[in-house]
PDB file of N, CA, C and O in Angstrom:
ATOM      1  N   UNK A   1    -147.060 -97.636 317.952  1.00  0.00           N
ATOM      2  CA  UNK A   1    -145.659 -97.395 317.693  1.00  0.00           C
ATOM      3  C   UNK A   1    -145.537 -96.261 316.676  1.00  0.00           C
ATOM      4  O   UNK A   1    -146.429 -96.089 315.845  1.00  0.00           O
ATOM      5  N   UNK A   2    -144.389 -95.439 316.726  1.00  0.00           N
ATOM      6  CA  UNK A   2    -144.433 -94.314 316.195  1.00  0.00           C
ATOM      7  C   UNK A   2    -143.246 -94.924 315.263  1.00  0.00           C
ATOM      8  O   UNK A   2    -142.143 -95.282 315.678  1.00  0.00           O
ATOM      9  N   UNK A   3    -143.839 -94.979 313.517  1.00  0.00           N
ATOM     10  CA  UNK A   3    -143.416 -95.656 312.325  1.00  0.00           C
ATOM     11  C   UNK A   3    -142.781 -94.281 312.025  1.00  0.00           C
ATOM     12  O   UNK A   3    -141.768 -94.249 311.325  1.00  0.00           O
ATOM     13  N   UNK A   4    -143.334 -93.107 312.529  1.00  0.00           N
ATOM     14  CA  UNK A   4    -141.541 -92.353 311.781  1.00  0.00           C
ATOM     15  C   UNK A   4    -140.394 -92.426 312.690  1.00  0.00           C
ATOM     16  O   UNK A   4    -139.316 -91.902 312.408  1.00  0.00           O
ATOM     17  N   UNK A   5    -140.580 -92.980 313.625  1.00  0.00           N
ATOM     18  CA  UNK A   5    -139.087 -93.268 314.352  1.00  0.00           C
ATOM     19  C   UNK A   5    -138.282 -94.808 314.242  1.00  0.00           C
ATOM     20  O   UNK A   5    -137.079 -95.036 314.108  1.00  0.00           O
ATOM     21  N   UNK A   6    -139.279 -95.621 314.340  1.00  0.00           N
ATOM     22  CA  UNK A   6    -139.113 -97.153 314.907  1.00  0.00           C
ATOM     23  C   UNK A   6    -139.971 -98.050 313.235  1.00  0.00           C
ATOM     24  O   UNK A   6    -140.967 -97.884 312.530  1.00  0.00           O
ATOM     25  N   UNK A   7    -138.975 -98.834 313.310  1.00  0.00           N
ATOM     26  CA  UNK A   7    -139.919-100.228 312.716  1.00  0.00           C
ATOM     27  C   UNK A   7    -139.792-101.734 312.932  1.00  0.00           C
ATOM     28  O   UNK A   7    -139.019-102.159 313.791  1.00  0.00           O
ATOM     29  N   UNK A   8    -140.312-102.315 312.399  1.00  0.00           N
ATOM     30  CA  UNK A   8    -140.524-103.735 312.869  1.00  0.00           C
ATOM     31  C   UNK A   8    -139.761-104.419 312.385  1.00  0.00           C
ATOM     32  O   UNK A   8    -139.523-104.026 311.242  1.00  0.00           O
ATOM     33  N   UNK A   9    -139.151-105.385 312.680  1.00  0.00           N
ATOM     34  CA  UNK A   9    -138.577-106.508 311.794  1.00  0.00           C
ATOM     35  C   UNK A   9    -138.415-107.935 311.858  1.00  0.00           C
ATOM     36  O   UNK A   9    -138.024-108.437 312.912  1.00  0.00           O
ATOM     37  N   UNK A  10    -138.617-108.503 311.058  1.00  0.00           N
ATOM     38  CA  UNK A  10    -138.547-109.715 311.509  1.00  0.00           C
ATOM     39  C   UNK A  10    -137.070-110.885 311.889  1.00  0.00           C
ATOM     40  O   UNK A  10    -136.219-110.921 311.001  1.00  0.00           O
ATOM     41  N   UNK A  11    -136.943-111.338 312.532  1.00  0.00           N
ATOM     42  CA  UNK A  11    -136.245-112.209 312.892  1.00  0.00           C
ATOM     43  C   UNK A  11    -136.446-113.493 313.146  1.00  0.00           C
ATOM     44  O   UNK A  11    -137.460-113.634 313.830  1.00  0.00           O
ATOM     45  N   UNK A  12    -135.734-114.835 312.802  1.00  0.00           N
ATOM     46  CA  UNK A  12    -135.866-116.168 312.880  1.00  0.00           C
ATOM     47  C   UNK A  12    -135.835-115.897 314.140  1.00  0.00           C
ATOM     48  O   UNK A  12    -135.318-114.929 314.699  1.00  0.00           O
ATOM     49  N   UNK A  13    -136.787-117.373 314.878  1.00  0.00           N
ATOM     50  CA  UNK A  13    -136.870-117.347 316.359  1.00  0.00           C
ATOM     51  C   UNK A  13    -135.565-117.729 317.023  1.00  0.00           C
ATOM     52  O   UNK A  13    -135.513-117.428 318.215  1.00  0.00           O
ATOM     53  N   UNK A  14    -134.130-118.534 316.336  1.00  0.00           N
ATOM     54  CA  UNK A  14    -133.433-118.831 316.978  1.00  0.00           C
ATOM     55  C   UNK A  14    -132.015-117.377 317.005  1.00  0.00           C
ATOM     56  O   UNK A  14    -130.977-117.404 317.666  1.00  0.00           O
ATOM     57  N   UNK A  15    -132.498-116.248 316.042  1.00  0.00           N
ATOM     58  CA  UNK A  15    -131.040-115.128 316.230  1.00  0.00           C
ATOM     59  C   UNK A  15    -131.883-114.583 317.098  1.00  0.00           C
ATOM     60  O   UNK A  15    -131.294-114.191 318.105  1.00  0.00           O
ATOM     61  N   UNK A  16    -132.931-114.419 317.105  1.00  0.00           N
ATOM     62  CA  UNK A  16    -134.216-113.765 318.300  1.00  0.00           C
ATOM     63  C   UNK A  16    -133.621-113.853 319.515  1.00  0.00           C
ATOM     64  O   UNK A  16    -133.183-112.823 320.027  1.00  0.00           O
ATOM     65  N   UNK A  17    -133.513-115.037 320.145  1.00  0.00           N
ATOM     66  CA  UNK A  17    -132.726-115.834 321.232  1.00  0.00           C
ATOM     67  C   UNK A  17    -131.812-115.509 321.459  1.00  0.00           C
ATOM     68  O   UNK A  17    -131.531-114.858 322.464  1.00  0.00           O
ATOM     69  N   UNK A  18    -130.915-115.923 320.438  1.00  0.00           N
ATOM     70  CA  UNK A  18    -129.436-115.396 321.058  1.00  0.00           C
ATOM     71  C   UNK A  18    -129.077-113.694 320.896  1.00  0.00           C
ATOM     72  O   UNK A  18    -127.911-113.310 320.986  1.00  0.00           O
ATOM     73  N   UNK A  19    -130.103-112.830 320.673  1.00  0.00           N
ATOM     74  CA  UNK A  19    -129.359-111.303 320.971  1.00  0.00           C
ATOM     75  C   UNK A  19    -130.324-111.031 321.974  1.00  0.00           C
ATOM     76  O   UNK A  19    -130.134-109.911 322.447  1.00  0.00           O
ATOM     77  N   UNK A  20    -131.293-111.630 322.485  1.00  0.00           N
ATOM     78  CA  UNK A  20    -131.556-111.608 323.739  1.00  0.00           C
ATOM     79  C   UNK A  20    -130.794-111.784 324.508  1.00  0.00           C
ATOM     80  O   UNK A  20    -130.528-110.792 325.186  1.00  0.00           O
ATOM     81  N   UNK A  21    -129.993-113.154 324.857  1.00  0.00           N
ATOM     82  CA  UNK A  21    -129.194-113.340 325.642  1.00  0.00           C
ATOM     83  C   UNK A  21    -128.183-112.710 326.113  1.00  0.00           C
ATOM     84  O   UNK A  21    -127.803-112.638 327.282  1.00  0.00           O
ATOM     85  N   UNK A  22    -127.571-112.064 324.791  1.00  0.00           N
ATOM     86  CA  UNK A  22    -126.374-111.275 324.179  1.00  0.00           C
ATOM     87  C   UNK A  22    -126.937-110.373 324.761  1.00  0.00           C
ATOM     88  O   UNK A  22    -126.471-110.457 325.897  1.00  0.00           O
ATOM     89  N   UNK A  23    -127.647-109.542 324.751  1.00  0.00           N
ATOM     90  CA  UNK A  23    -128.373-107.809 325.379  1.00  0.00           C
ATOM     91  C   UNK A  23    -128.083-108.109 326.717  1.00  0.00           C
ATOM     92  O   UNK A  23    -127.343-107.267 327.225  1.00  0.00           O
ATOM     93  N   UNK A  24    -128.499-109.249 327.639  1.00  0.00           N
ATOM     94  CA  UNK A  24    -128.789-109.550 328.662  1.00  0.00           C
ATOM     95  C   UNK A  24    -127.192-109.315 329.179  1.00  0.00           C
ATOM     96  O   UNK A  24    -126.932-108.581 330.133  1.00  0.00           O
ATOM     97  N   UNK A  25    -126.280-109.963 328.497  1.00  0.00           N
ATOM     98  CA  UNK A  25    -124.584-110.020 328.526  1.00  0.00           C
ATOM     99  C   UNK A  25    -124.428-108.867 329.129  1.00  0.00           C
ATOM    100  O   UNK A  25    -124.198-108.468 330.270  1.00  0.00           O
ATOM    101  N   UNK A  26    -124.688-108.243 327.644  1.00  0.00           N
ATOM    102  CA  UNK A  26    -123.957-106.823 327.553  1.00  0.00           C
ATOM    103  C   UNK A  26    -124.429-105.421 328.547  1.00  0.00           C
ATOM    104  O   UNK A  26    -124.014-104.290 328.799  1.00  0.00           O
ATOM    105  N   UNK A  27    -125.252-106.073 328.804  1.00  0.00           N
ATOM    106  CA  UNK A  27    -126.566-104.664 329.548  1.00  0.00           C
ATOM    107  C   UNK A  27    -127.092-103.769 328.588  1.00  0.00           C
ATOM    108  O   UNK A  27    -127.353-102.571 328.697  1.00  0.00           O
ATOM    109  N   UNK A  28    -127.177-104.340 327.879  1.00  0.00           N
ATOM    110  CA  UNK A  28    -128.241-103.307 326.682  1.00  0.00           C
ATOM    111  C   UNK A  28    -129.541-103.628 326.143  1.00  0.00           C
ATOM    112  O   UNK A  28    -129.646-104.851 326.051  1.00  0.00           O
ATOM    113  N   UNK A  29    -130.677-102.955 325.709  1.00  0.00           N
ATOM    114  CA  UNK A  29    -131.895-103.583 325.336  1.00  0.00           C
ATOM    115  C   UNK A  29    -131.782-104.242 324.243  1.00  0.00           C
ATOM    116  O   UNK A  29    -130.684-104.420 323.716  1.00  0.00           O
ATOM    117  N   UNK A  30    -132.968-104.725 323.717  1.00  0.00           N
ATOM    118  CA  UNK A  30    -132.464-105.531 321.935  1.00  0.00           C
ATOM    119  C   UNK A  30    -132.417-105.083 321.225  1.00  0.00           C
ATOM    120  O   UNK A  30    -131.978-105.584 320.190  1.00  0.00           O
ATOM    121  N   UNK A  31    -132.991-103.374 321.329  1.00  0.00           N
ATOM    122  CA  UNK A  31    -132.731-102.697 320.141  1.00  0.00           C
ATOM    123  C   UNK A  31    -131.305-102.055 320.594  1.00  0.00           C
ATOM    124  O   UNK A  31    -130.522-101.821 319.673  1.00  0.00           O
ATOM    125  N   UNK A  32    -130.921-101.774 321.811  1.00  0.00           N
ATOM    126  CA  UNK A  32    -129.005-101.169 321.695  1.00  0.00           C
ATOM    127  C   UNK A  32    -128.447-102.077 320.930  1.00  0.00           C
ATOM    128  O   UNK A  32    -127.848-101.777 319.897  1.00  0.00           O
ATOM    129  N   UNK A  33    -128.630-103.659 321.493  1.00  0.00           N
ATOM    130  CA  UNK A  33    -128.013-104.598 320.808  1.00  0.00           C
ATOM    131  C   UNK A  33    -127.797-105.097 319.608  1.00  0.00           C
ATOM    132  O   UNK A  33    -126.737-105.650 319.315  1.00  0.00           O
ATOM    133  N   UNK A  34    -129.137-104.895 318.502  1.00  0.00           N
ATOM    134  CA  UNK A  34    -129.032-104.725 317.174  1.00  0.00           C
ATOM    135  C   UNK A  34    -128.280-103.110 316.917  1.00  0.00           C
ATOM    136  O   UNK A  34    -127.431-103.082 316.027  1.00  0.00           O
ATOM    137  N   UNK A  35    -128.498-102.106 317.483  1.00  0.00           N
ATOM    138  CA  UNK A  35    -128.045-101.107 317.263  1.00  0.00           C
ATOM    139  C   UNK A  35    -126.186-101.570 316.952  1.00  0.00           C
ATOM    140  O   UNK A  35    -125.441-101.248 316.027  1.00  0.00           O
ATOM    141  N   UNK A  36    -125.985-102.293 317.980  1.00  0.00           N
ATOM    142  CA  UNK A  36    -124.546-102.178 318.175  1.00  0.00           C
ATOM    143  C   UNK A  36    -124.110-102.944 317.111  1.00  0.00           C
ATOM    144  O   UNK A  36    -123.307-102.504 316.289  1.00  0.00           O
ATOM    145  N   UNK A  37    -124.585-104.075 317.064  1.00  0.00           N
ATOM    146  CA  UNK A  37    -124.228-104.888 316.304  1.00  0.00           C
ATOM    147  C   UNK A  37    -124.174-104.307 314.442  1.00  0.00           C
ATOM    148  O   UNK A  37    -123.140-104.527 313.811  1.00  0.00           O
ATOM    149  N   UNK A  38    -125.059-103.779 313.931  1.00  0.00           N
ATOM    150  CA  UNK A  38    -125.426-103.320 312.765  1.00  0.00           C
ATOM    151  C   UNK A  38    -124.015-102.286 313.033  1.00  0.00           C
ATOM    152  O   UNK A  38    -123.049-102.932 312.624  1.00  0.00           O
ATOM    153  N   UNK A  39    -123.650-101.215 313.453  1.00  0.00           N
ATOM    154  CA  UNK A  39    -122.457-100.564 313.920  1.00  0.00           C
ATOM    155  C   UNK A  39    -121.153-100.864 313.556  1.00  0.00           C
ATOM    156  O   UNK A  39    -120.212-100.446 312.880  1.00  0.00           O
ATOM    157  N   UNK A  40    -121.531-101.863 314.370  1.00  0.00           N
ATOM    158  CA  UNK A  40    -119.709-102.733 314.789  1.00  0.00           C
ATOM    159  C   UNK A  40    -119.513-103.114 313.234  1.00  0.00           C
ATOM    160  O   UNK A  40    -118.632-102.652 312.508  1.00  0.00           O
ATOM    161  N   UNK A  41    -120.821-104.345 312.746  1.00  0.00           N
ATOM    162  CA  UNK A  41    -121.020-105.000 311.026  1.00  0.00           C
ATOM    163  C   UNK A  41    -120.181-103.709 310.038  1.00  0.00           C
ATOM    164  O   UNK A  41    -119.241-103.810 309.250  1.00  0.00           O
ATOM    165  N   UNK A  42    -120.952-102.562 310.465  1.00  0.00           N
ATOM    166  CA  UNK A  42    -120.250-101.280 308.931  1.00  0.00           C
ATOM    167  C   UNK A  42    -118.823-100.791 309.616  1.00  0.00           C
ATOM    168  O   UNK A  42    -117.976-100.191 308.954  1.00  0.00           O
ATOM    169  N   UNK A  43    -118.727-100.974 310.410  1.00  0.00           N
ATOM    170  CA  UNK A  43    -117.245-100.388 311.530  1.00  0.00           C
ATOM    171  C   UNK A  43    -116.120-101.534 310.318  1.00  0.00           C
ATOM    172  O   UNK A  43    -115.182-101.501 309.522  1.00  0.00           O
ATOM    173  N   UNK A  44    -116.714-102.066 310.711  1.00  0.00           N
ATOM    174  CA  UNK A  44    -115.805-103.881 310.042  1.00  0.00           C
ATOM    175  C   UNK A  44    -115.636-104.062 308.909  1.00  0.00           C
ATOM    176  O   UNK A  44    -114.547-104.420 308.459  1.00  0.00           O
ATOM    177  N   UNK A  45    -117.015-103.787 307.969  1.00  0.00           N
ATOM    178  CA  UNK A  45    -116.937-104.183 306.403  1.00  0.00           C
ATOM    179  C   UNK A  45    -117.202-103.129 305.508  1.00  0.00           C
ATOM    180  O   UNK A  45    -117.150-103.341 304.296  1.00  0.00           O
ATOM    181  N   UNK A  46    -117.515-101.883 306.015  1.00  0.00           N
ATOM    182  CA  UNK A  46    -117.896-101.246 305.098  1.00  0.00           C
ATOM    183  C   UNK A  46    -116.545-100.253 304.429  1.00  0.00           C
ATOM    184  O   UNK A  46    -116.140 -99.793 305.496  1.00  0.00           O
ATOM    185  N   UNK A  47    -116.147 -99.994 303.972  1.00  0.00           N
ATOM    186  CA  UNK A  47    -115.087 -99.037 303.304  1.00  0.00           C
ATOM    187  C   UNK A  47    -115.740 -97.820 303.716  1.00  0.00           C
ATOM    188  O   UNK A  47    -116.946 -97.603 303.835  1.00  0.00           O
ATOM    189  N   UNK A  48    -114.199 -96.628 304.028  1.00  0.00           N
ATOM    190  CA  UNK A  48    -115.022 -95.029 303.919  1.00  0.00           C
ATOM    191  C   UNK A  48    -115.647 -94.628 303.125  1.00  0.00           C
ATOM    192  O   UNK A  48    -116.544 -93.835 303.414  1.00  0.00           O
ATOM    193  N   UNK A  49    -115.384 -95.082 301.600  1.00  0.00           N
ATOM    194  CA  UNK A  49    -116.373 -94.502 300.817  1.00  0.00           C
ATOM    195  C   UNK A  49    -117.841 -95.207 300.656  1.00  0.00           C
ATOM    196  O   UNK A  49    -118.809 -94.629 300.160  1.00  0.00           O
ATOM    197  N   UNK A  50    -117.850 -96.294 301.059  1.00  0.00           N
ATOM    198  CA  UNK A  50    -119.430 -97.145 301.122  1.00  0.00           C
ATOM    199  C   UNK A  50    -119.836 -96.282 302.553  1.00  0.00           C
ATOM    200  O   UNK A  50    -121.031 -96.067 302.759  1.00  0.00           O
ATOM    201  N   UNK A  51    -119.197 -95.978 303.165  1.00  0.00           N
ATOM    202  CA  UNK A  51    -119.633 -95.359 304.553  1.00  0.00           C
ATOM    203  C   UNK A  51    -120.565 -94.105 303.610  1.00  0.00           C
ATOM    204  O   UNK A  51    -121.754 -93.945 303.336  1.00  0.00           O
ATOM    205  N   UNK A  52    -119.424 -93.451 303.350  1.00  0.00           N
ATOM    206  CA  UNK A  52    -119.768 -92.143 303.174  1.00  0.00           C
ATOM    207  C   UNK A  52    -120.993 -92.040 301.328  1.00  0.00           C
ATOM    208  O   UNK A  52    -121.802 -91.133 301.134  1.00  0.00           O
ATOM    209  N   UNK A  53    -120.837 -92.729 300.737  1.00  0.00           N
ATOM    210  CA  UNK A  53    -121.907 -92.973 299.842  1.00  0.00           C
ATOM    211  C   UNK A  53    -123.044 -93.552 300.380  1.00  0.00           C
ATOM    212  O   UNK A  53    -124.028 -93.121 299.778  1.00  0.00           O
ATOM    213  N   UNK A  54    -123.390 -94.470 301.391  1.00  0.00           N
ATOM    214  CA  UNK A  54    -124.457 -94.170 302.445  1.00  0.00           C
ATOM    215  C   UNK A  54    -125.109 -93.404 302.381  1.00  0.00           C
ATOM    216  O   UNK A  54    -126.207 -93.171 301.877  1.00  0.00           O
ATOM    217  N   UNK A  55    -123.759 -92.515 303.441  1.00  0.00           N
ATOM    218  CA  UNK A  55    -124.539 -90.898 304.518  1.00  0.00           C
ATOM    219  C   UNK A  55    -125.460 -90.613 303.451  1.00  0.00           C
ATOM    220  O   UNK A  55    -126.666 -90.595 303.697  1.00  0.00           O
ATOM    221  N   UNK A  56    -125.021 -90.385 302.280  1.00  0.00           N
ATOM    222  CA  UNK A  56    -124.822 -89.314 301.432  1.00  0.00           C
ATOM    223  C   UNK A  56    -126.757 -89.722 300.453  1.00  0.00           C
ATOM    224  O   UNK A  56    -127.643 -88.926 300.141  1.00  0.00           O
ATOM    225  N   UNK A  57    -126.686 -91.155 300.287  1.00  0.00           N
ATOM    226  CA  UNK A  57    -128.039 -91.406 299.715  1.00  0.00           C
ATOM    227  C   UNK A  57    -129.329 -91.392 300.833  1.00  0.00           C
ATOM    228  O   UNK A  57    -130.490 -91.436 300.425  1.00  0.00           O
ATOM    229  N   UNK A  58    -128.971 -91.319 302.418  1.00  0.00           N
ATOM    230  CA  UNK A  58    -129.459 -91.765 303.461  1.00  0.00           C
ATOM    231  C   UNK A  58    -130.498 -90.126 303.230  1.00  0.00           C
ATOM    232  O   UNK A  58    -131.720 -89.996 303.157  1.00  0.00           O
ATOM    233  N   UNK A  59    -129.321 -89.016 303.164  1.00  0.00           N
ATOM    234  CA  UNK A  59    -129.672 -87.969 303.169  1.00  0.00           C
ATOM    235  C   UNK A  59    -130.717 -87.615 301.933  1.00  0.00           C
ATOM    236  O   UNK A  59    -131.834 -87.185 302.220  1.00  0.00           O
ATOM    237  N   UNK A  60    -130.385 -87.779 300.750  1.00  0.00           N
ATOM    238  CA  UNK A  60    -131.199 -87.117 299.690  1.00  0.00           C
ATOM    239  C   UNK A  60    -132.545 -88.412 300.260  1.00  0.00           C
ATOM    240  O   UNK A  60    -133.633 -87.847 300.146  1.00  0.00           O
ATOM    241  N   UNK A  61    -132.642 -89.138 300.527  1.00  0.00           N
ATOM    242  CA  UNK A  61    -133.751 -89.978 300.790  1.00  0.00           C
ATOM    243  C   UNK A  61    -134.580 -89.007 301.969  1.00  0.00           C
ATOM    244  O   UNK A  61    -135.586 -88.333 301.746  1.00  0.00           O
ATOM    245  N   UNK A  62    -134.035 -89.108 302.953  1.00  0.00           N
ATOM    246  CA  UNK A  62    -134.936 -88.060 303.969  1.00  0.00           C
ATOM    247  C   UNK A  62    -135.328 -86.884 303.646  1.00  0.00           C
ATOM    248  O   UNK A  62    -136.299 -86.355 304.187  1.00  0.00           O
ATOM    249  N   UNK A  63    -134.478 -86.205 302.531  1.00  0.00           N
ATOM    250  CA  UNK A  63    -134.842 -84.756 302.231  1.00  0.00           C
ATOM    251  C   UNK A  63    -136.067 -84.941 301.396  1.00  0.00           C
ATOM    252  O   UNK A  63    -137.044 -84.197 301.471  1.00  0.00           O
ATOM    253  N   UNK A  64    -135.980 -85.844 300.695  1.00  0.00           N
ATOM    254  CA  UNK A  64    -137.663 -86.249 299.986  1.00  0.00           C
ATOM    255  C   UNK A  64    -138.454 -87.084 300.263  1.00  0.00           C
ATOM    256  O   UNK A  64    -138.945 -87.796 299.386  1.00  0.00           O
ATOM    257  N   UNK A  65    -138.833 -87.225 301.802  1.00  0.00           N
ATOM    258  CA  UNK A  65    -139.411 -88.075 302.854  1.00  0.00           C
ATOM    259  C   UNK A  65    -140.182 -86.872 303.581  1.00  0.00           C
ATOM    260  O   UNK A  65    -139.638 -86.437 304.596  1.00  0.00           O
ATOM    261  N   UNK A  66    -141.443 -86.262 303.158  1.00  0.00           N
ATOM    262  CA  UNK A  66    -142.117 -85.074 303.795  1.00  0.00           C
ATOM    263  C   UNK A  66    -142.546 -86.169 305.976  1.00  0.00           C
ATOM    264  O   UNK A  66    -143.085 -85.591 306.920  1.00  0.00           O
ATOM    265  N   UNK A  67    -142.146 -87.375 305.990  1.00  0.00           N
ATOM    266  CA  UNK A  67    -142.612 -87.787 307.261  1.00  0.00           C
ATOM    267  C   UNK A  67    -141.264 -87.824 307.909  1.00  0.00           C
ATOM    268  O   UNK A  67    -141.331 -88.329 309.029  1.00  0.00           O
ATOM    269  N   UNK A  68    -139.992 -87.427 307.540  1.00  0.00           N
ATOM    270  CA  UNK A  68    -138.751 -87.199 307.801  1.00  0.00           C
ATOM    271  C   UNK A  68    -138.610 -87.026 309.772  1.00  0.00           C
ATOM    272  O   UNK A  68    -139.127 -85.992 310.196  1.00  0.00           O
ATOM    273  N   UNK A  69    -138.226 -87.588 310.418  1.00  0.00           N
ATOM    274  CA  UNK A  69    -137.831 -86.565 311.845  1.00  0.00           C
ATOM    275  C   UNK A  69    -136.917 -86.947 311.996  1.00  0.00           C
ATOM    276  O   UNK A  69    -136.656 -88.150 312.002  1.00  0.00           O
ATOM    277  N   UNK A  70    -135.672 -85.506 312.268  1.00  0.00           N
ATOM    278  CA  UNK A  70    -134.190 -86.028 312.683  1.00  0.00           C
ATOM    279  C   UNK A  70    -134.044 -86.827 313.580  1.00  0.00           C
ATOM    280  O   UNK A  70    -134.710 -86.810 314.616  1.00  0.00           O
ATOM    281  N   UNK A  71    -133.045 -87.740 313.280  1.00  0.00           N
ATOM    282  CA  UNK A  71    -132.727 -88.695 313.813  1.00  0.00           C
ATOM    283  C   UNK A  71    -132.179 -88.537 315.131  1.00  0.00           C
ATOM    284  O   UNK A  71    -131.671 -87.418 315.210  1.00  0.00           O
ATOM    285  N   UNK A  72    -132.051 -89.290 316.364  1.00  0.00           N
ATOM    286  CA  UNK A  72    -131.324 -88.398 317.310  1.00  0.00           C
ATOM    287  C   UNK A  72    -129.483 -89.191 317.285  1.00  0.00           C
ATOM    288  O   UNK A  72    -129.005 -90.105 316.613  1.00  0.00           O
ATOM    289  N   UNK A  73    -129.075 -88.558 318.039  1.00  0.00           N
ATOM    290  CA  UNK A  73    -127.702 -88.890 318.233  1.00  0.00           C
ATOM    291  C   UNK A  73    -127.362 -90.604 318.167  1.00  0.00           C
ATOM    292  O   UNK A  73    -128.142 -91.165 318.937  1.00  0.00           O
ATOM    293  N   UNK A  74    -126.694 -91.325 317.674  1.00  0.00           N
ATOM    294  CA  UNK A  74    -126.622 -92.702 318.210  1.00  0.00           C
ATOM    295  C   UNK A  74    -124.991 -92.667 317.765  1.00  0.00           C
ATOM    296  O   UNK A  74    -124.402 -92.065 316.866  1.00  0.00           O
ATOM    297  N   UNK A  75    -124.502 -93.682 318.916  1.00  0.00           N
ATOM    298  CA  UNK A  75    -123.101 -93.687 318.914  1.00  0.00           C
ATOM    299  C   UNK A  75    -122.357 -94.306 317.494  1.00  0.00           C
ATOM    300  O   UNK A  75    -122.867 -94.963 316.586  1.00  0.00           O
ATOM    301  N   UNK A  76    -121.620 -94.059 317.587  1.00  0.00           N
ATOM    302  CA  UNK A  76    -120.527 -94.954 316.267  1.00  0.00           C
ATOM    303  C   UNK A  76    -119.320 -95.695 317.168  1.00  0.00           C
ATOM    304  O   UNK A  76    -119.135 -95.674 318.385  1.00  0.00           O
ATOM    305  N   UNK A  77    -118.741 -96.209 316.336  1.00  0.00           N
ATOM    306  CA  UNK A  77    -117.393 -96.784 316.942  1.00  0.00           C
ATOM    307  C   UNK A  77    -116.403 -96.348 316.782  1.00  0.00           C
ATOM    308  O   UNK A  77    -116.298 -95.894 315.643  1.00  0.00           O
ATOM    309  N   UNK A  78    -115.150 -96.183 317.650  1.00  0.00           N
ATOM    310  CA  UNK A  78    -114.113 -95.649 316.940  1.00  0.00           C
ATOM    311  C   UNK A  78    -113.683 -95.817 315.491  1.00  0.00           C
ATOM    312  O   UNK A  78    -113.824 -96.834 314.812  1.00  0.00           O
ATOM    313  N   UNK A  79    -113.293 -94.997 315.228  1.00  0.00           N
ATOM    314  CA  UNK A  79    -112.495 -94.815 313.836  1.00  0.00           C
ATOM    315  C   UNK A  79    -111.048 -95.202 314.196  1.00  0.00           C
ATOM    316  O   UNK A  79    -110.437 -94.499 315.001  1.00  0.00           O
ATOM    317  N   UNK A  80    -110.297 -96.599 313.482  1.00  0.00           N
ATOM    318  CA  UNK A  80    -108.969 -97.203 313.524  1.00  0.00           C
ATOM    319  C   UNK A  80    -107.727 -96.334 313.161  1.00  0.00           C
ATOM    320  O   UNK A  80    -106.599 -96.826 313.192  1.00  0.00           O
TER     321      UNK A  80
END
């Protein structure tokens, strides 16, 4: 597995289960499905400025990450 793109994580065996199922729902793999979900979670709770104080530490972190590779495109959710 290529650790500058992807990593591992752990999950209890029973949320394991149900975003399987949930992927299966939706037609998405388990990683769209955590994708989406983690998404929808900051879509919901995060404020623009926790959004944007994020971006903002996400960035100076990668800029001093010499194993850095841009990230590719991944969707967001509408903006309300």
């Amino acid at each position: 597995m290529d650790t500058t793109k992807w990593k591992s994580v752990l999950l209890p065996r029973p949320v394991y289960e149900e975003i399987v199922i949930i992927a299966n729902v939706e037609g998405r793999t388990i990683s769209g499905q955590l994708r989406y979900l983690f998404e929808s979670w900051k879509h919901d709770y995060l404020s623009k400025n926790d959004q944007n104080w994020i971006a903002a530490e996400l960035k100076q972190m990668r800029e001093k990450d010499p194993t850095y590779v841009p990230e590719e495109p991944s969707f967001s959710l509408p903006d309300d």
